[in-house]
C-alpha positions in Angstrom: -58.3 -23.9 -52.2 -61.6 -25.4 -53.3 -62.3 -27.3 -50.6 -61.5 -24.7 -48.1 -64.5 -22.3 -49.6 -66.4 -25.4 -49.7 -65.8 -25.9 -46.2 -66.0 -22.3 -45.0 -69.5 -21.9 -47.2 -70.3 -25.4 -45.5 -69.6 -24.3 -41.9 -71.7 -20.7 -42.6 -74.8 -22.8 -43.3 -74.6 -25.0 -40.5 -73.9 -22.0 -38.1 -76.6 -20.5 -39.9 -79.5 -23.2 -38.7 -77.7 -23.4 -35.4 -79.0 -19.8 -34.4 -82.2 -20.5 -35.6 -82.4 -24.0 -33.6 -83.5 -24.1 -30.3 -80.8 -24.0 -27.3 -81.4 -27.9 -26.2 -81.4 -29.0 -29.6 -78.0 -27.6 -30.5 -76.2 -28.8 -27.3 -77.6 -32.3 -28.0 -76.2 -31.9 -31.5 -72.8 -30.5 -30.2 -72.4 -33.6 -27.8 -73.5 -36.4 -30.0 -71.0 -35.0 -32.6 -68.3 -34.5 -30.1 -68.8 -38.4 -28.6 -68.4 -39.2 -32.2 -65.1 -37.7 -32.8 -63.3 -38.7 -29.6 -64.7 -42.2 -30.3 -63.5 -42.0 -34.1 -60.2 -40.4 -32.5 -59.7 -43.4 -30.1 -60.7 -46.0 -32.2 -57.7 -44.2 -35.5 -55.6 -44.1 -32.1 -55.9 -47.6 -30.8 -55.9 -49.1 -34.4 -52.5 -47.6 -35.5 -50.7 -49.1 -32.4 -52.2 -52.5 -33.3 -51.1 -52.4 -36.6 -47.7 -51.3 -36.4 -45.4 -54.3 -37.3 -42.9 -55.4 -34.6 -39.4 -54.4 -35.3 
């Protein structure tokens, strides 16, 4: 329950500066962090397959 106030009190101030940002700066910021996460995504994805043991 802690961490979900954390998070929620987290995600307030980053939506916060995100208003206060300019336009260009916080579409950059969106697409870096969304190349990040389908690269973490593929790499989690791609590495569980490899390490599954043949049956």
């Amino acid at each position: 329950m802690l961490f979900l106030v954390a998070a929620l009190l987290l995600l307030g101030v980053v939506l916060g500066t995100v208003a206060h940002a300019p336009l260009s700066f916080s579409v950059v910021a969106g697409v870096v962090i969304a190349v990040w996460l389908a690269v973490f995504a593929f790499r989690e994805r791609h590495g569980r397959r490899r390490s599954t043991p043949a049956r």
